[in-house]
C-alpha positions as CSV (number, residue, x, y, z in Angstrom):
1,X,0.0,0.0,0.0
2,X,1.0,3.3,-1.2
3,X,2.1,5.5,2.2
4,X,0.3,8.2,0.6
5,X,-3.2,6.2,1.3
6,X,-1.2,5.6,4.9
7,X,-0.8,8.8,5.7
8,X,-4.3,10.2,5.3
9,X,-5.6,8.0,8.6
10,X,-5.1,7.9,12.3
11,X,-5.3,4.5,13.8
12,X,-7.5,4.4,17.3
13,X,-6.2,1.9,19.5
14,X,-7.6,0.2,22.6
15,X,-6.0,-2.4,24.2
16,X,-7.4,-5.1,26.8
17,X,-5.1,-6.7,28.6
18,X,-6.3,-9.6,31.0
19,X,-3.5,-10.7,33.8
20,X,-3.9,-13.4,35.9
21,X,-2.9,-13.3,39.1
22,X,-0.3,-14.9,41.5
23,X,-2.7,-16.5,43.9
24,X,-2.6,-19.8,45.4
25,X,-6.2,-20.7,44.7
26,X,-9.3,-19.6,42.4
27,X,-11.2,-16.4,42.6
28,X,-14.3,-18.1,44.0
29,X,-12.9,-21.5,45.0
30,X,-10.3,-23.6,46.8
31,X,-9.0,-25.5,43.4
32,X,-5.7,-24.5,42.4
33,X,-4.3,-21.9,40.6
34,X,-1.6,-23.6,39.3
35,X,-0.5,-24.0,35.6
36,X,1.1,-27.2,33.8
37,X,-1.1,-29.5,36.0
38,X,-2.4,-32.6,33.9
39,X,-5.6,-31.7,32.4
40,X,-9.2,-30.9,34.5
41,X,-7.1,-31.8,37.9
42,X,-7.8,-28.5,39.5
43,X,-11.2,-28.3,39.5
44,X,-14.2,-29.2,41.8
45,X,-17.9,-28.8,42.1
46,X,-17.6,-25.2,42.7
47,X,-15.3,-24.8,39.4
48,X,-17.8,-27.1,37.3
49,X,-20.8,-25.2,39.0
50,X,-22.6,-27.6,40.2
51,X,-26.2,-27.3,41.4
52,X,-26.5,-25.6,44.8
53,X,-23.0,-24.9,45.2
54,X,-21.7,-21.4,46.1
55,X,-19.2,-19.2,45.3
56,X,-16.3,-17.5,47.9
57,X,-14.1,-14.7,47.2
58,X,-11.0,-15.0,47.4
59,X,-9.4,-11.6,49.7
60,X,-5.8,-12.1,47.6
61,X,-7.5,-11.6,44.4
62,X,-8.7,-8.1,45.6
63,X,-5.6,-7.1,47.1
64,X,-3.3,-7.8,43.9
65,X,-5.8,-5.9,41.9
66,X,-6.0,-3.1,44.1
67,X,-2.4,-2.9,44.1
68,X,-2.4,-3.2,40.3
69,X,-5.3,0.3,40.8
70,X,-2.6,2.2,43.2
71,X,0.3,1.4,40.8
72,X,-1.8,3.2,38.4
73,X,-3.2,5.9,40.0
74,X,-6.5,4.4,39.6
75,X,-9.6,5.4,42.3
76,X,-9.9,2.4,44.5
77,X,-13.5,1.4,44.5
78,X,-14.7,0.7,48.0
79,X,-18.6,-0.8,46.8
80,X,-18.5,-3.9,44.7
81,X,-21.0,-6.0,43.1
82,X,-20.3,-8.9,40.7
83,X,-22.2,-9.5,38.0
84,X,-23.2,-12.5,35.8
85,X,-22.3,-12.0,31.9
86,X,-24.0,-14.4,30.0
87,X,-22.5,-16.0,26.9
88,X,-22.0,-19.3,26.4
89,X,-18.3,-21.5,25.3
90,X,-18.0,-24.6,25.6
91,X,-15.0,-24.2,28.3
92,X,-17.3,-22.0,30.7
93,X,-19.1,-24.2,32.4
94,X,-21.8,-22.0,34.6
95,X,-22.8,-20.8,31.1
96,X,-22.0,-17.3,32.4
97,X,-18.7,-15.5,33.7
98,X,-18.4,-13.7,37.3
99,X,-17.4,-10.3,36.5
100,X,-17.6,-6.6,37.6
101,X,-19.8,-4.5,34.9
102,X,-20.7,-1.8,37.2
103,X,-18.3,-1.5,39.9
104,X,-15.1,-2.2,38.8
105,X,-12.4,-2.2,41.5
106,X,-10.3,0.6,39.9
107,X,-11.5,3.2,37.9
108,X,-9.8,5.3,35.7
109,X,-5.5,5.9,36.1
110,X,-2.8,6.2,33.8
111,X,0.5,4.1,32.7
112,X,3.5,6.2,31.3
113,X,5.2,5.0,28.1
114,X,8.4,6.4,26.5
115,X,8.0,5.9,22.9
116,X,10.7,7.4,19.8
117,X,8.6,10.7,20.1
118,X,9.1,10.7,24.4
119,X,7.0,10.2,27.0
120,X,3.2,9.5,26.5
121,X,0.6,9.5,29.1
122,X,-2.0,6.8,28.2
123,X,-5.4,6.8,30.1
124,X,-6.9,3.6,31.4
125,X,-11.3,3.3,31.8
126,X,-10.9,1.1,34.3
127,X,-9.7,-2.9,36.0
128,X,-11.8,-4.8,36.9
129,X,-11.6,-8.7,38.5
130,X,-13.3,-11.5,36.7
131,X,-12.6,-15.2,36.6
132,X,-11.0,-17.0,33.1
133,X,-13.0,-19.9,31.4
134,X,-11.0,-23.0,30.4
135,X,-9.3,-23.1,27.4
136,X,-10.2,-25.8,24.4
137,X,-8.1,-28.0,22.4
138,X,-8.5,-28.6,18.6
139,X,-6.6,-31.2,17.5
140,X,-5.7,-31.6,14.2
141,X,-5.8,-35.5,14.3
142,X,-9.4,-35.9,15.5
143,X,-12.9,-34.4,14.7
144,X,-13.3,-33.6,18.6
145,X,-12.5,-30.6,20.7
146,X,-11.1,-31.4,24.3
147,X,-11.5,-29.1,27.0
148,X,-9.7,-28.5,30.1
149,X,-11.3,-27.2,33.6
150,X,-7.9,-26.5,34.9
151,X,-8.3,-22.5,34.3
152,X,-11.9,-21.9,34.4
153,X,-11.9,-19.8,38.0
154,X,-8.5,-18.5,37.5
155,X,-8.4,-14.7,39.0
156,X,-8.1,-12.3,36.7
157,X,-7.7,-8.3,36.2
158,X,-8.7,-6.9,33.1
159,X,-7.0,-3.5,32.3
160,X,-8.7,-1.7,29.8
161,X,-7.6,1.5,28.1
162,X,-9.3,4.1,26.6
163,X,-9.2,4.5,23.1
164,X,-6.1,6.6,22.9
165,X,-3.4,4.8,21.4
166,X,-2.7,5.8,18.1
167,X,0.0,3.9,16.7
168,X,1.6,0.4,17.1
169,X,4.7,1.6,19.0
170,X,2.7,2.8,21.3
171,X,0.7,0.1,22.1
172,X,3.7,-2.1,22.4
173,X,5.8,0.0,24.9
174,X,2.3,-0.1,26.8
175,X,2.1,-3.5,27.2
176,X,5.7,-3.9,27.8
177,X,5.3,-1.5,30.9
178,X,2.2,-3.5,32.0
179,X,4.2,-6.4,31.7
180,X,7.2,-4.9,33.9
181,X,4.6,-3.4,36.1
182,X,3.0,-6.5,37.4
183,X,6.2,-8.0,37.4
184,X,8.0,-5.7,39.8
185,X,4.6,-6.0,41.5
186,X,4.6,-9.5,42.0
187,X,0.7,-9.9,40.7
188,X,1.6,-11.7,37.8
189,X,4.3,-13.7,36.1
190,X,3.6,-11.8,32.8
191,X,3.9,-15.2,30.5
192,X,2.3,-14.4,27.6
193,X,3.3,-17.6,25.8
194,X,1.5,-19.5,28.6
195,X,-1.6,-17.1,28.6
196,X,-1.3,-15.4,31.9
197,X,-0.8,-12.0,30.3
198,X,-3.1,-12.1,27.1
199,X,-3.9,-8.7,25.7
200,X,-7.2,-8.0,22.7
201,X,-6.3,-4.8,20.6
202,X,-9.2,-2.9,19.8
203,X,-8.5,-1.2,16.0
204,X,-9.7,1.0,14.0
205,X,-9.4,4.0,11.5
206,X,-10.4,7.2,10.7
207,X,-9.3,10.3,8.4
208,X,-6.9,12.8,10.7
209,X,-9.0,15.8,11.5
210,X,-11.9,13.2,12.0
211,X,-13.9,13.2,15.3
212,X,-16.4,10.5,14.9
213,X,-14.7,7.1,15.6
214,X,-14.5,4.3,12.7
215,X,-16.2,1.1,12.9
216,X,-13.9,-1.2,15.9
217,X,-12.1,-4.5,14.8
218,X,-10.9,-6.7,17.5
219,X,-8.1,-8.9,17.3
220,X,-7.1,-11.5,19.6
221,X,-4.7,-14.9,20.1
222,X,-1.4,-12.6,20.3
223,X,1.3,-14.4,22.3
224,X,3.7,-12.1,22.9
225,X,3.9,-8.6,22.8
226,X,5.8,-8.3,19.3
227,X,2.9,-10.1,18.0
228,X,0.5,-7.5,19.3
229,X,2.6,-4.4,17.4
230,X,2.8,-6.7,13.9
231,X,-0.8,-7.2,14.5
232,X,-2.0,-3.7,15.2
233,X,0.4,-2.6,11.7
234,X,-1.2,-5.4,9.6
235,X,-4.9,-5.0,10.5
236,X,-4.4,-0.6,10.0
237,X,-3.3,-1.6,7.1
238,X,-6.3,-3.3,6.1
239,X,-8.7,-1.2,7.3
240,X,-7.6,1.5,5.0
241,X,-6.9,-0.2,1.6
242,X,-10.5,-1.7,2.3
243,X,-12.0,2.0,2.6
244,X,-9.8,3.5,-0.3
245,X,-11.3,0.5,-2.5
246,X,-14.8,1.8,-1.5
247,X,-15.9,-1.1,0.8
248,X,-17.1,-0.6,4.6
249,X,-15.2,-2.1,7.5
250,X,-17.3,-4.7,9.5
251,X,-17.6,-4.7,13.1
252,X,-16.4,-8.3,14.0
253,X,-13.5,-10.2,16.0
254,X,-10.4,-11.1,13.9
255,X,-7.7,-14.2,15.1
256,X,-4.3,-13.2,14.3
257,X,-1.9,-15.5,12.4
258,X,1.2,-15.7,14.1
259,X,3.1,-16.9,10.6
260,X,1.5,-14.4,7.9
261,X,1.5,-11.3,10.9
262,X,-2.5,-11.0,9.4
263,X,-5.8,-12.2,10.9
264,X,-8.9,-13.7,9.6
265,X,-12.2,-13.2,10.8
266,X,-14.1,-15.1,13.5
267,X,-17.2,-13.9,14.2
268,X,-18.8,-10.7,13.5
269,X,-19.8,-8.3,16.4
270,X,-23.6,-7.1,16.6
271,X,-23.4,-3.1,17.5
272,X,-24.4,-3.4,21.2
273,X,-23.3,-6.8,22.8
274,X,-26.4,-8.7,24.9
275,X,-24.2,-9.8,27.6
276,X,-27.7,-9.6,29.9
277,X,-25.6,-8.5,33.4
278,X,-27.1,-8.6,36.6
279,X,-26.1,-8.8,40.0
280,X,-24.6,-12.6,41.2
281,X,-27.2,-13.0,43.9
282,X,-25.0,-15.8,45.4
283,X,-22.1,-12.9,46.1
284,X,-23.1,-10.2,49.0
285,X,-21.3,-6.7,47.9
286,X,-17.5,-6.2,49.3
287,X,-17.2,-3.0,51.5
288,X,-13.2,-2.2,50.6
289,X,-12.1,0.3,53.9
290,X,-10.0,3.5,53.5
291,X,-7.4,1.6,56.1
292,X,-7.2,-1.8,53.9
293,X,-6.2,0.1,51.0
294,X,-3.4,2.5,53.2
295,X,-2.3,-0.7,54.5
296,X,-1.9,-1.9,51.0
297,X,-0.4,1.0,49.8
298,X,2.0,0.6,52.7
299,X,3.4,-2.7,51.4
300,X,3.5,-1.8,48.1
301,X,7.0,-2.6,46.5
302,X,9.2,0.0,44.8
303,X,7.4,1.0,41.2
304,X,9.9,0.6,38.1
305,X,10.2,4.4,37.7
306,X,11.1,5.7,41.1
307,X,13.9,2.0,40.9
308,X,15.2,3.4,37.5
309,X,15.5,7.4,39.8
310,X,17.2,5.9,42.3
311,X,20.2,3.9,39.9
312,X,20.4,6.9,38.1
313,X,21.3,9.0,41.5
314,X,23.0,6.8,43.5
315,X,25.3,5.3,40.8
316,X,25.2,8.3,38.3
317,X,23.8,6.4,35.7
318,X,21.9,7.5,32.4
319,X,18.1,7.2,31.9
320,X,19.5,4.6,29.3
321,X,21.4,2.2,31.2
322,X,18.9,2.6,34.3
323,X,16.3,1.6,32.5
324,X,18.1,-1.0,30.7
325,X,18.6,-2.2,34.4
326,X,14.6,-1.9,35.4
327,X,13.6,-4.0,32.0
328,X,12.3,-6.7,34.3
329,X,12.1,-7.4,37.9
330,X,15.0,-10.2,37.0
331,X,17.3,-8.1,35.7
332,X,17.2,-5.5,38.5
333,X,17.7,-8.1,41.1
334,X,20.6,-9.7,39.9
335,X,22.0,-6.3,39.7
336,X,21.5,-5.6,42.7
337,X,22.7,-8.8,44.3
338,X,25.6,-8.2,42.3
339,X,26.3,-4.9,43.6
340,X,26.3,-5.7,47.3
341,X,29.2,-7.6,46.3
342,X,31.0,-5.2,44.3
343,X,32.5,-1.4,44.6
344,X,32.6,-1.2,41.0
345,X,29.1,-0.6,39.9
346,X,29.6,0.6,36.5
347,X,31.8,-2.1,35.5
348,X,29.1,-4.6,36.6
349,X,26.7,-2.3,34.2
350,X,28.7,-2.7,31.6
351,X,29.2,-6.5,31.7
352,X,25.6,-7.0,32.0
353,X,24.8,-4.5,29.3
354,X,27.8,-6.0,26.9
355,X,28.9,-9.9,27.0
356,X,26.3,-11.2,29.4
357,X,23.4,-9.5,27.3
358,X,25.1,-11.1,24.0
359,X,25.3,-14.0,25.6
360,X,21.6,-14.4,26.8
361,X,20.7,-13.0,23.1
362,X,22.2,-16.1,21.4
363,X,21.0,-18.8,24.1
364,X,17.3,-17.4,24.2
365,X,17.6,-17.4,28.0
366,X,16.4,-14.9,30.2
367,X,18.8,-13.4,33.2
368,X,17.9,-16.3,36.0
369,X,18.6,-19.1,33.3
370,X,22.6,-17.6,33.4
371,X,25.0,-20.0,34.4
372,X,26.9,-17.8,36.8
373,X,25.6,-16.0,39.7
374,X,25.9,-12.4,41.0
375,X,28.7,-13.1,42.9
376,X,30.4,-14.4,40.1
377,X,29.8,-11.4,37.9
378,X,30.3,-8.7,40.8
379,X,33.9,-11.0,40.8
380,X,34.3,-10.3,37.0
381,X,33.7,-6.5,37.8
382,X,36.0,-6.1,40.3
383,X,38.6,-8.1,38.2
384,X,38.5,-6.1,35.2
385,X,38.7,-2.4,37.2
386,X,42.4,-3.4,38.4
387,X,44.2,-6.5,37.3
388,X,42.6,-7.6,33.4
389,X,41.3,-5.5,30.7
390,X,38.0,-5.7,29.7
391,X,38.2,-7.3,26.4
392,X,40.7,-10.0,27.5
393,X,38.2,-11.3,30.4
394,X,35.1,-10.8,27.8
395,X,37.3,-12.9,25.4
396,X,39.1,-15.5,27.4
397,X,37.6,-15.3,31.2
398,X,34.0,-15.2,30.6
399,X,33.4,-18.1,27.7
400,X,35.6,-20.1,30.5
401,X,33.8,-19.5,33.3
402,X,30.6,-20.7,31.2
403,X,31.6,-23.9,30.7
404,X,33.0,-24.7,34.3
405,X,30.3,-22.2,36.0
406,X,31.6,-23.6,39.6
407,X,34.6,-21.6,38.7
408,X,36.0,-18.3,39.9
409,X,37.0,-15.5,37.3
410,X,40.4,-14.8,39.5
411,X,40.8,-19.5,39.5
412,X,40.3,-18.9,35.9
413,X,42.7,-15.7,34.8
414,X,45.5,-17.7,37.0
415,X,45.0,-20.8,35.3
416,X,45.1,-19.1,31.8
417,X,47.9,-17.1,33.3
418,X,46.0,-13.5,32.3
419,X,46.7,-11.6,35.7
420,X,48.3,-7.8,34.8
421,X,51.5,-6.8,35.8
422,X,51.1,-4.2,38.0
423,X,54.5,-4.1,39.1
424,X,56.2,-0.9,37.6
425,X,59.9,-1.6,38.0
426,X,59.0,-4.3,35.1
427,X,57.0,-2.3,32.9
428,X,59.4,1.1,32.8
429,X,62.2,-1.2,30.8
430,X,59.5,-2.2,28.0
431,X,57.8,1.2,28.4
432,X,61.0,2.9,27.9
433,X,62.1,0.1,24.7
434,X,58.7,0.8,23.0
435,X,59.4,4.7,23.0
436,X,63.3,3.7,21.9
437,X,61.7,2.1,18.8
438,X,59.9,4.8,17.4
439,X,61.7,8.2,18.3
440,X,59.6,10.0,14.9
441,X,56.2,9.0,16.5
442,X,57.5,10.2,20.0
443,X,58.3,13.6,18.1
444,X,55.0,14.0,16.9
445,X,53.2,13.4,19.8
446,X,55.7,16.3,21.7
447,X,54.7,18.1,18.8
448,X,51.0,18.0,19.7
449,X,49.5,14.5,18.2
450,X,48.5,13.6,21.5
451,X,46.3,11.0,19.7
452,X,49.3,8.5,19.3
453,X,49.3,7.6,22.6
454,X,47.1,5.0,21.9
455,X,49.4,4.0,19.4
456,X,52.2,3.3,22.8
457,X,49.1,1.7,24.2
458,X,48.6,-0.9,22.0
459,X,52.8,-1.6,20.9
460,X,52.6,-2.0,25.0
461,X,49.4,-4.4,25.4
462,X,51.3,-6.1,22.1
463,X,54.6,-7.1,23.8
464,X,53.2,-7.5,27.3
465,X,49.9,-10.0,25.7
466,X,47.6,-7.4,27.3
467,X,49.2,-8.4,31.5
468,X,48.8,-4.7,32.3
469,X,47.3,-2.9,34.2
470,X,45.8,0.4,31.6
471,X,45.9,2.8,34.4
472,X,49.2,2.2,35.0
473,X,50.2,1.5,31.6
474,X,49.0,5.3,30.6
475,X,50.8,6.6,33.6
476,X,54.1,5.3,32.5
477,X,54.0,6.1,29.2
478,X,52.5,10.0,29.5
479,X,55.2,10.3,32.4
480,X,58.3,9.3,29.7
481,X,56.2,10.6,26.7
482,X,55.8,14.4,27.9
């Protein structure tokens, strides 16, 4: 599609993101919450809802998601009613889902995003709690579905934005600070690929200038929050080469394919969805109590913003390399661990941000699947700000101590014999034979070419196989160079 055609729309995007939360059981039952169980183990009468039996709620559930509210600056709700929404799926077995339609928990708030253009604000309508349904199985070998209990009752929050978000950059940092945010939180693992963070972009388009909003596509089945920006940039696409060929865009709920990046339609939505809510009479209302939520608010954990204020002004360290540091709650705590061990903090940035990133890059593994531990790596810091340089540990130490990870970086540099010669009675002789060797370069360097002292650097790295120390090394040199 011509960018022209592009370039003549704004995109509205609304996102729905549903997290489930890090409690032990269900939202209205004792069952499990637990995923990777075999197949409709975690369920009971209350889960299959069974005549006569009756729901609980569960107190954990509604602290998480008020956390998740105060986080976001949300209003605490301190009335709620749950309501029944009637549809019915096969892997819902009441027939109808608990839910809050008038009284969600948190209403309104705000999450931050930095995008190429700088910092966004984007508005949220509301989270609100509600349990999952199951999930179904297809499989291609057999003309059945299978469906497994195991999730139906899981607690959720639902996060749901207001229709704000205008382009697919923004819609990914978004759910990459949600992500981090419940995290850091501790409300949620943030697994998209095993569905506990799962997130339904609302799309659609509309000439710029424009204040009437275009007719709302929904895509969902995104595992991960790449997928969710390639979907957003696919279906925008779409919308507009179907309304410069003339044709009007249809209300409906699209699947996105994970290998094409497009979607194909589901089902089509009617204009006003019959969900038929009303009150669960088998819930009394929760009264929430101004203390409850101080008390909450009290025990709250340190938000990724004010962590990524705090690296930057205790170890003076750019916006980009603390938040580099506050990416996820993993990454910041290894950090930290490391740093307790350390007094070289930036050097410990730097290996993080250099070889160990590389490293974690190639193998697909996240931070706590490293072989080496904090100790290890606050070892490697401290090694390379006095007795190796950095390349030679990146080169040698490190793919060393990956192999034997019960190692130590200093059993390790001895062994391969890499410790620097800090001893400067030694390194005047060579210092003073390198300068010897090239008496033209010396004379343009008292000349003003300061710039070749590298060049000494290097011709003294070169005869001494890098053993020395390059604080000392420059001393020495700019002490018989000047």
């Amino acid at each position: 599609m011509a960018d022209g055609a592009l370039s003549k729309y704004q995109p509205v995007i609304g996102l729905e993101v549903h997290i489930q939360l890090l409690t032990k059981s269900k939202l209205f039952a004792r069952d499990a919450n637990q995923f990777g169980d075999e197949p409709n183990t975690n369920i009971s009468a209350i889960t299959l809802a069974h005549p006569g039996t009756l729901p609980k709620i569960n107190q954990k559930a509604l602290e998480l998601a008020i956390i998740m509210g105060l986080a976001c600056g949300s209003e605490i709700s301190q009335y709620l009613i749950f309501d029944r929404k009637n549809y019915f799926y096969p892997d819902l077995p009441k027939g109808f889902q608990l839910t809050q339609d008038r009284t969600p928990i948190c209403v309104g708030g705000s999450i931050t995003v930095t995008t190429s253009k700088g910092m966004r604000v984007i508005e949220l309508n509301r989270i609100h709690l509600e349990e999952d349904a199951g999930k179904s199985f297809h499989p291609s070998h057999s003309k059945d579905s299978l469906v497994d209990f195991n999730r139906a009752g899981t607690p959720l929050i639902e996060l749901v934005t207001e229709p704000v978000i205008h382009n697919s950059e923004e819609a990914f940092q978004l759910l990459s600070e949600i992500r981090k945010l419940v995290t850091f939180l501790n409300i949620c693992d943030g697994n998209m690929e095993q569905g506990s963070l799962r997130c339904d972009c609302n799309v659609s388009v509309r000439l710029k200038g424009a204040t009437e909003l275009g007719k709302k596509v929904e895509i969902k089945n995104m595992n991960s929050v790449r997928n969710v920006r390639r979907a957003i940039e696919k279906e925008v696409q779409r919308q507009v080469s179907e309304i410069e060929l003339g044709h009007e865009i249809i209300s409906e709920t699209r699947s996105f394919d994970e290998k094409s990046g497009g979607s194909s339609s589901m089902r089509t939505k009617e204009e006003v969805n019959d969900y038929r809510y009303f009150p669960e009479p088998d819930l009394s209302p929760v009264s929430i109590s101004d203390q409850w939520i101080e008390k909450i608010r009290q025990s709250m954990p340190v938000l990724p913003a004010e962590l990524k204020k705090q690296l930057e002004e205790r170890y003076s360290f750019s916006s980009e390399d603390a938040l580099f540091l506050t990416d996820s709650v993993e990454t910041f705590n290894f950090f930290s661990a490391a740093v307790t061990h350390s007094s070289n903090p930036e050097s410990i940035l730097n290996w993080m941000k250099g070889p160990i990133q590389s490293y974690l890059k190639d193998q697909g593994f996240s931070v706590n699947e490293l072989p080496l531990t904090p100790i290890q790596v606050s070892e490697l810091a401290d090694i390379t700000a006095s007795k190796i340089s950095f390349s030679v540990a990146a080169q040698k130490i490190l793919p060393e101590l990956l192999k034997v990870p019960n190692s130590t970086p200093k059993a390790v540099a001895e062994r391969l014999g890499l410790l620097e010669d800090h001893n400067e009675d030694h390194l005047e002789p060579i210092v003073l034979d390198i300068l010897d060797s090239f008496p033209d370069k010396v004379a343009a360097y008292r000349k003003g070419k300061k710039g070749l002292i590298g060049f000494f650097m290097g011709q003294l790295m070169k005869k001494t196989e890098s053993k020395v120390d390059p604080r000392i090394a420059n001393e020495l040199l700019s002490k018989h160079l000047n």
